[in-house]
PANU-873549 format. One record per residue (C-alpha): residue number from 1; residue in three letters; chain; x negated, z negated, y. Coordinates in Angstrom, 3 decimals. Example, Ala and Ser with C-alpha at 12.3 -4.5 7.8 and 13.67 -1.06 7.14 Angstrom:
R  num  residuo  cadena         X         Z         Y
R    1      ALA       A   -12.300    -7.800    -4.500
R    2      SER       A   -13.670    -7.140    -1.060
This chain:
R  num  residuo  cadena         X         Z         Y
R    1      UNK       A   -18.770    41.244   -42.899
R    2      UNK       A   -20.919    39.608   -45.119
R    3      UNK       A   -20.208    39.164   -48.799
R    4      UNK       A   -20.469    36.113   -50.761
R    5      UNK       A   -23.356    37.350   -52.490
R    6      UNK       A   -25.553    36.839   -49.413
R    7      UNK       A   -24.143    33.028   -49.195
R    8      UNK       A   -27.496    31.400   -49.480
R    9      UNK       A   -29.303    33.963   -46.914
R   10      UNK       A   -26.230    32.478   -44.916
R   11      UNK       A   -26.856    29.213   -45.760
R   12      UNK       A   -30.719    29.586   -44.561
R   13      UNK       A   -29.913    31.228   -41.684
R   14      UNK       A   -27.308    28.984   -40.290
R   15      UNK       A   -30.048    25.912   -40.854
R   16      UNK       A   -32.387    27.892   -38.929
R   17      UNK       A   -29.857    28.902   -36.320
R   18      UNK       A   -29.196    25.354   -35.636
R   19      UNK       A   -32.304    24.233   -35.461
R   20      UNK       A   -33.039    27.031   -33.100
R   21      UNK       A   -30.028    25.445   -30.820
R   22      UNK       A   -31.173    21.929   -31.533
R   23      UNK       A   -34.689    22.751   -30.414
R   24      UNK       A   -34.489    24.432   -27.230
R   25      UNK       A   -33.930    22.781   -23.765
R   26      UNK       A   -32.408    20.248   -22.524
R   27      UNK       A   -33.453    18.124   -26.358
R   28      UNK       A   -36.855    20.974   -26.606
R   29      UNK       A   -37.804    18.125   -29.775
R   30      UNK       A   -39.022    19.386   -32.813
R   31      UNK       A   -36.380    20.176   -35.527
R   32      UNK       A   -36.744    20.142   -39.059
R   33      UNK       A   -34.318    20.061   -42.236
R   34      UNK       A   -36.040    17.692   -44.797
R   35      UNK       A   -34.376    16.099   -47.375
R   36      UNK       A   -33.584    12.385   -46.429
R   37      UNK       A   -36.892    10.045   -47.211
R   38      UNK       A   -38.996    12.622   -47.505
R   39      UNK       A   -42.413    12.417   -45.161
R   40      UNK       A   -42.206    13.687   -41.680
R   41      UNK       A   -45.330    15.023   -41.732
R   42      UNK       A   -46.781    16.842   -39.079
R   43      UNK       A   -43.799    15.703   -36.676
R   44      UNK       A   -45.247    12.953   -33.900
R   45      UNK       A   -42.433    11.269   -31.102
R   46      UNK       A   -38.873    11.954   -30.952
R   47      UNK       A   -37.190    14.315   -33.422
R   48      UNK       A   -33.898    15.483   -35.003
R   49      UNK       A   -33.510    16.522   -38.695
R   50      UNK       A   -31.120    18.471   -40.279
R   51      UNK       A   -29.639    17.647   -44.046
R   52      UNK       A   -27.161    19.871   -45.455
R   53      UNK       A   -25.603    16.943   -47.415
R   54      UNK       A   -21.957    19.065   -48.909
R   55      UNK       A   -20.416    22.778   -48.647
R   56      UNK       A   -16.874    23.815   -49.762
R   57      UNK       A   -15.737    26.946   -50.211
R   58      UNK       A   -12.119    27.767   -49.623
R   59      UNK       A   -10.711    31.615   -50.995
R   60      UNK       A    -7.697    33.105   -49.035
R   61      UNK       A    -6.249    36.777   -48.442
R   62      UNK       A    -4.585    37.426   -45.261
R   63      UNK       A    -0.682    38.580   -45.922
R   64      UNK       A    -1.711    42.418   -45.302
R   65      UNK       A    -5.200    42.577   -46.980
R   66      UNK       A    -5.782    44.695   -49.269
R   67      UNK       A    -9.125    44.492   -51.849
R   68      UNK       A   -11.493    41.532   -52.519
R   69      UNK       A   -10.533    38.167   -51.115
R   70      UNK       A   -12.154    36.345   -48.623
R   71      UNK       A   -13.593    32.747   -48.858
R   72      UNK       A   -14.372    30.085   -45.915
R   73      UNK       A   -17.865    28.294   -46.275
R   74      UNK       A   -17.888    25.237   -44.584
R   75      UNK       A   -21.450    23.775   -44.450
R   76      UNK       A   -21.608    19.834   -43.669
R   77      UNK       A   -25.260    18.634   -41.836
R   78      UNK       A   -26.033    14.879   -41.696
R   79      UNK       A   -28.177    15.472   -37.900
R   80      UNK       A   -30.128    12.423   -37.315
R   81      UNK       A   -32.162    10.987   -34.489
R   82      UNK       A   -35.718     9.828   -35.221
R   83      UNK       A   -37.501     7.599   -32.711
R   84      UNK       A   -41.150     8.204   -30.776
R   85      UNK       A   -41.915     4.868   -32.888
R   86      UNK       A   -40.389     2.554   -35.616
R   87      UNK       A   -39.580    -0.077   -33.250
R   88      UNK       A   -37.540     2.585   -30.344
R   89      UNK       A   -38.337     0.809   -27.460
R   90      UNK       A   -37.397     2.838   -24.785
R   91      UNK       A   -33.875     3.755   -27.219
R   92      UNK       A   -35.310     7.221   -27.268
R   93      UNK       A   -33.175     7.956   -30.533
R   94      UNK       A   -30.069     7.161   -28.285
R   95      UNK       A   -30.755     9.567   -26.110
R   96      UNK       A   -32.028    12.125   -28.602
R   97      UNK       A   -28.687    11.595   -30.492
R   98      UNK       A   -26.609    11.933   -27.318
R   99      UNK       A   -28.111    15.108   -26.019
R  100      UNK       A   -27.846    16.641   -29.176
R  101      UNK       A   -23.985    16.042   -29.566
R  102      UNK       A   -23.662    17.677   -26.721
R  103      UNK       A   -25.595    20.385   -27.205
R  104      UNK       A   -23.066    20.935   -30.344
R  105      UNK       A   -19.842    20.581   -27.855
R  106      UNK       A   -21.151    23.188   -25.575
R  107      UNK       A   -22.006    25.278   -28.656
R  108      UNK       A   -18.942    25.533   -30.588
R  109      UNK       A   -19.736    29.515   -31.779
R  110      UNK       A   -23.107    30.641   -32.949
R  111      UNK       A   -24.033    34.413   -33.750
R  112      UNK       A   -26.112    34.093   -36.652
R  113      UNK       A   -28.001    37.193   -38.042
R  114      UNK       A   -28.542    37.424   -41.727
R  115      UNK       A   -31.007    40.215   -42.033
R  116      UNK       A   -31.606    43.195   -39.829
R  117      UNK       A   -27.960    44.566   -39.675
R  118      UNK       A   -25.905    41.786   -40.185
R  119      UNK       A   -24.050    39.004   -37.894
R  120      UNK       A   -22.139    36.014   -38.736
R  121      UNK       A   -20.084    34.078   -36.374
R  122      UNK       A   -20.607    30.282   -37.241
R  123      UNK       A   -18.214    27.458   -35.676
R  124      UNK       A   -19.579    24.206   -34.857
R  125      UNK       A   -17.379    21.237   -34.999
R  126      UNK       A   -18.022    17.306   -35.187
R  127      UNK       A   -16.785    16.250   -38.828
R  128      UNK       A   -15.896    12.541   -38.970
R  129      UNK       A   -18.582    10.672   -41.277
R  130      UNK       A   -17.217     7.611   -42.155
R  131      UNK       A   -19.685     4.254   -42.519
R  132      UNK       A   -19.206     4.706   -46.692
R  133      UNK       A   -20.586     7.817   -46.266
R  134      UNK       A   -23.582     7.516   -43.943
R  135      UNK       A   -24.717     4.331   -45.982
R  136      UNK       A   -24.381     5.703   -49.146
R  137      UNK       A   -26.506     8.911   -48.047
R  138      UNK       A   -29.030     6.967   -46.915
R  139      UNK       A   -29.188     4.112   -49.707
R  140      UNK       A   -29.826     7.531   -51.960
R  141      UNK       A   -32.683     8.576   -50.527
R  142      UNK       A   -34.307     5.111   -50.109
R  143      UNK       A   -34.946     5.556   -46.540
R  144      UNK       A   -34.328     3.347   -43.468
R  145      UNK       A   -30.932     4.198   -41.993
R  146      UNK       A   -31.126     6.760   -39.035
R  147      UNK       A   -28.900     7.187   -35.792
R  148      UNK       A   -26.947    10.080   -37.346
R  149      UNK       A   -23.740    12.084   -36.729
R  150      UNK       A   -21.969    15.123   -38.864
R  151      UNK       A   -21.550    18.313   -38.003
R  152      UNK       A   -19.473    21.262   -39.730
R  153      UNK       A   -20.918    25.296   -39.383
R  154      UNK       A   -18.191    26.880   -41.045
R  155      UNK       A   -17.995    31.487   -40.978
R  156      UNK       A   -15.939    33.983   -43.343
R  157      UNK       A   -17.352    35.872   -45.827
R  158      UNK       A   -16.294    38.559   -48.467
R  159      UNK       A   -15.756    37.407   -51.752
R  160      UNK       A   -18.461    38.747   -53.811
R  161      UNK       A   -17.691    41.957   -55.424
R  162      UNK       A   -15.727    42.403   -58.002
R  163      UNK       A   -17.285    41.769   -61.368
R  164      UNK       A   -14.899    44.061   -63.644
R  165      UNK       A   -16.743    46.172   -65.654
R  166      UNK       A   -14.638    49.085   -67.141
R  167      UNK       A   -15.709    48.805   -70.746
R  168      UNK       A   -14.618    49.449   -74.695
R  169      UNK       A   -12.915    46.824   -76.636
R  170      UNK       A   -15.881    45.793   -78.155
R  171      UNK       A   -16.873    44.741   -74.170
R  172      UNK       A   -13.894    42.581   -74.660
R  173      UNK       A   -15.099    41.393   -78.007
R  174      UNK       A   -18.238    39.799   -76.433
R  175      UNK       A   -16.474    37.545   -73.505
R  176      UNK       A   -15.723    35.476   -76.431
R  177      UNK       A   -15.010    32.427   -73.985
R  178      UNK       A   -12.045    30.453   -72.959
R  179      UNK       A    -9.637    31.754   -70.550
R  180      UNK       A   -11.887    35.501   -69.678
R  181      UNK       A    -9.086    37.897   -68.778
R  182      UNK       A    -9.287    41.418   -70.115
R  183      UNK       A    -7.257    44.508   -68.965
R  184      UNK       A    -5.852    47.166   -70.977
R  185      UNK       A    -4.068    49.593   -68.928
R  186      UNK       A    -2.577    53.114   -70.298
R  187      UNK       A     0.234    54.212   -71.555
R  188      UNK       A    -0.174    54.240   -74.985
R  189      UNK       A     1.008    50.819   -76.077
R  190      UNK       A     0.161    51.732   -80.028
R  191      UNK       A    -3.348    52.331   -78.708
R  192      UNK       A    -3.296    48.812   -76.417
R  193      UNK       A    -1.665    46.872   -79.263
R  194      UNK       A    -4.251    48.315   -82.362
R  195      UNK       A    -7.322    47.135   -79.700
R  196      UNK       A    -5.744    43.454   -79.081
R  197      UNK       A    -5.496    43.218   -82.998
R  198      UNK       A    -9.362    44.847   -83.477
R  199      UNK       A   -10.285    41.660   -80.653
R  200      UNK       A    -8.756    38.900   -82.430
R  201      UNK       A   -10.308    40.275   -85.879
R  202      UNK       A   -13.979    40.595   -84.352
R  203      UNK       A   -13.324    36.802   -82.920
R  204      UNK       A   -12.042    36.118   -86.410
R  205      UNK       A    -8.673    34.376   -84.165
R  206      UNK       A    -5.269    34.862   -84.411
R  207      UNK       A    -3.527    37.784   -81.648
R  208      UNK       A    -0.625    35.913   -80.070
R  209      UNK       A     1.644    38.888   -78.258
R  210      UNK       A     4.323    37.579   -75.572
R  211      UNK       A     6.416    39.571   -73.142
R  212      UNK       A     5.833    38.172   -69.454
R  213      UNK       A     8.726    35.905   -69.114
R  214      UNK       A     7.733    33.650   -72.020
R  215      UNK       A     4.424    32.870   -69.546
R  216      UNK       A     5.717    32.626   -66.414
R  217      UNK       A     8.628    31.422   -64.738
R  218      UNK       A    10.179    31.908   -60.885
R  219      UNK       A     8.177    28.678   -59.913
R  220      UNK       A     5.111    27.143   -60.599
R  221      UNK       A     6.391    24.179   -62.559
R  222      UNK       A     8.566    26.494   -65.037
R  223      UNK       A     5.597    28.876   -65.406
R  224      UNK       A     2.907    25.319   -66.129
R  225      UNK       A     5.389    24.320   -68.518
R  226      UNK       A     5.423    27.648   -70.560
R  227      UNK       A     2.281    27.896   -70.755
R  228      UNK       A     1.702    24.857   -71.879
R  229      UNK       A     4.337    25.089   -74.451
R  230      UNK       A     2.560    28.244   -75.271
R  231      UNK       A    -1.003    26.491   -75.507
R  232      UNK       A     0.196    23.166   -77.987
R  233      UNK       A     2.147    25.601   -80.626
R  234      UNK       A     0.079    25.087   -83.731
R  235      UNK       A    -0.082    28.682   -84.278
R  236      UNK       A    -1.537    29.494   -81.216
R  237      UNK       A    -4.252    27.180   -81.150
R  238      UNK       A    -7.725    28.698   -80.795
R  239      UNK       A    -5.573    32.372   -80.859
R  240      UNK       A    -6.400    35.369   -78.466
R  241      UNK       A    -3.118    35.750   -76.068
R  242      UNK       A    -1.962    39.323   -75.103
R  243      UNK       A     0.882    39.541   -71.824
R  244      UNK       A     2.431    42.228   -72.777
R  245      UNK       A     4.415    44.384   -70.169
R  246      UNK       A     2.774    42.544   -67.284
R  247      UNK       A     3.044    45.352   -64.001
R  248      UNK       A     5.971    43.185   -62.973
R  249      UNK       A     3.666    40.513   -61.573
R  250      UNK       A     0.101    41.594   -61.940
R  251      UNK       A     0.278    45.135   -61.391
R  252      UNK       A     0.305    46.372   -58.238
R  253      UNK       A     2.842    45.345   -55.799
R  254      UNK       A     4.412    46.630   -52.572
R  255      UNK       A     3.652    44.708   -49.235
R  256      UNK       A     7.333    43.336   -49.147
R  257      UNK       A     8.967    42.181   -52.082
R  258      UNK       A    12.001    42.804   -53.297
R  259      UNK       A    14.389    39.580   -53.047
R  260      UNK       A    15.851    40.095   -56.723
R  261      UNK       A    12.272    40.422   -58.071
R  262      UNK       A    12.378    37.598   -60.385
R  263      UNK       A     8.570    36.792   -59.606
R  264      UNK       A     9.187    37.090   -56.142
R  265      UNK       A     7.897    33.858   -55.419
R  266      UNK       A     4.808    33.663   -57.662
R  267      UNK       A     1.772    32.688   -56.707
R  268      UNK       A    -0.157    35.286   -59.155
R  269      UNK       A    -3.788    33.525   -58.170
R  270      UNK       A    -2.123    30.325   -59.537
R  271      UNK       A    -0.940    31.646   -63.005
R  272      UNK       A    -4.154    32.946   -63.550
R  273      UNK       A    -5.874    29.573   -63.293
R  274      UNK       A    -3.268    28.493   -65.561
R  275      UNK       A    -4.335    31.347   -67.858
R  276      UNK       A    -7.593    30.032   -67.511
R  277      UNK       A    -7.017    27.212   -69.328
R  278      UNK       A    -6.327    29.244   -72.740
R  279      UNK       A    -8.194    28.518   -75.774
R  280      UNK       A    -9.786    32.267   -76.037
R  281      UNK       A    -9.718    35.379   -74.308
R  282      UNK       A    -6.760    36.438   -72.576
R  283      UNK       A    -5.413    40.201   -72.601
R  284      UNK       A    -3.357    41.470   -69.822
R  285      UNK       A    -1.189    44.723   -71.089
R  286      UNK       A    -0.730    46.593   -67.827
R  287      UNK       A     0.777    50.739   -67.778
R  288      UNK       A    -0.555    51.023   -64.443
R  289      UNK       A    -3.948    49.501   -62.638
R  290      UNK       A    -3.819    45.983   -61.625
R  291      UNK       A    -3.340    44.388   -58.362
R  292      UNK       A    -5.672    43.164   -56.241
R  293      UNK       A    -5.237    39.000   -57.483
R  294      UNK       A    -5.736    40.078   -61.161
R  295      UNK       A    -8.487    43.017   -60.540
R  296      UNK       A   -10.360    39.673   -58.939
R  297      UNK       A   -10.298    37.373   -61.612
R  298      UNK       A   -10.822    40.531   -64.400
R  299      UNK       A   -14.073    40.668   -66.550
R  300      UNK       A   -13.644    43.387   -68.837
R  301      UNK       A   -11.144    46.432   -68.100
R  302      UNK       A   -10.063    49.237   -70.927
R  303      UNK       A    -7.728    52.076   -69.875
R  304      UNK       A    -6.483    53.567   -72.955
R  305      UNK       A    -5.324    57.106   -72.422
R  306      UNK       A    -2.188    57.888   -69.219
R  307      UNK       A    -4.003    55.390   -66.987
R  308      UNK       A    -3.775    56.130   -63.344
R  309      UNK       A    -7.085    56.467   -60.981
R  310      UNK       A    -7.359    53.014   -59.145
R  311      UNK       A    -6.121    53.339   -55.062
R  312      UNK       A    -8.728    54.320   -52.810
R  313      UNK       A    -6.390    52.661   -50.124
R  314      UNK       A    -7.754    50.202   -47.906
């Protein structure tokens, strides 16, 4: 599968694929994907054009995945029918526009190659494209308004590697931004503890140390609320924050939870936007190597002596 990395060669090659589909009998009209206003030149009679007007992209992991998460890229094209002339006499952009909608509903799956030895499978759906919409794309671009319709190419790709780099503390020292997470892992807590107080020095901050139950609570309100209680104390302000003791949720966890784990129904990816939020870098104390939520969102890690070799396990 293709990694998030390669999501503009995806993005390309989905535009081309379409206009590939778009261009071949029963419509066999030229295709292209310019920008809205811009000069057809080069195109004469009836045509089509592609804009990619919006993408999202939505992260999940399956219930039994294991490693990097996966995102959904949905890719929204404004496809538009141009006429053989300015006046459409013969309603050829009717027809152009009716053929190619259903050249979209018999197409609902396209294999799209990105390079040489790589496949995506793309769905096609109609996506609703309200009148507020359509105008206001067109008004941008200064451009008559065009017999269009939406369409919606959405695959699955890898999220992109992870970014952790195992480092020193003074890797740690250079994040210097808001809300970066840090790892130590090891078990030699004096070791952890000296290197979270050598951070905060080099930032010239305060080291804030809390166990994780004064950051997180068994539901998402209770944990926002800590945090945030956490964030307004004066004496935190601006201060580097080190979760101390933090395997219980971020480390790594079996499959099926325990029903008296107290974080059993913690959403760790949300806590770590939360964490996000903090006023400098955060430091996550784990013994053993983190899960696969927190090894995501991790830009520096530092194993201090006793750390465990990372799972090879898929």
């Amino acid at each position: 599968m293709s990694s998030l990395t390669n999501y503009g060669q995806a993005i390309a090659s989905t535009t081309v694929a379409l206009q590939r589909l778009l261009s071949s009998p029963p419509i066999g009209l030229p295709v292209t994907s310019y920008a809205l206003g811009s000069p057809r030149t080069g195109v004469t009679g009836p045509s089509i054009n592609l804009f990619l007007y919006y993408d999202s992209l939505i992260s999940y992991r399956e219930e039994t995945q294991r490693g990097p998460s996966r995102v959904i890229a949905e890719l929204h094209y404004l496809v538009s029918a141009y006429p053989g002339d300015e006046v459409d006499t013969d309603a050829g952009s009717h027809r152009v526009f009716g053929t190619a909608r259903a050249v979209i509903e018999r197409h609902p799956v396209l294999n799209v190659p990105i390079g040489s030895a790589d496949n995506l499978q793309v769905w096609l759906s109609p996506s609703p494209l309200t009148n507020e919409v359509l105008t206001s794309l067109w008004l941008a671009s200064q451009a008559p308004l065009r017999l269009s319709f939406a369409v919606m190419a959405s695959f699955t790709l890898d999220a992109a590697e992870r970014t952790a780099v195992v480092g020193t503390v003074r890797d740690v020292v250079k994040l210097a931004g808001a809300g970066a997470i840090a790892v130590f892992t090891g078990t030699d807590a004096a070791g952890k503890a000296t290197a979270a107080a050598s951070v905060a020095s080099e930032l010239g901050k305060a080291l804030v140390t809390l166990p994780l139950g004064d950051i997180v609570g068994a539901t998402q309100s209770e944990t926002e609320a800590k945090l945030a209680r956490v964030f307004e104390q004066a004496e935190h302000r601006g201060a580097v924050l080190m979760v101390a003791a933090a395997d219980p949720l971020f480390g790594v966890r079996p499959e099926e939870l325990d029903l008296d784990d107290p974080y059993a129904g913690v959403e760790i990816g949300s806590v770590l936007d939360l964490l996000g939020q903090a006023p400098s870098v955060v430091i996550i104390e784990l013994t053993h190597p983190a899960g696969d939520e927190l090894a995501d969102r991790t830009r520096v890690e530092v194993r201090f002596p006793g750390t465990p070799p990372p799972s090879t396990e898929d």
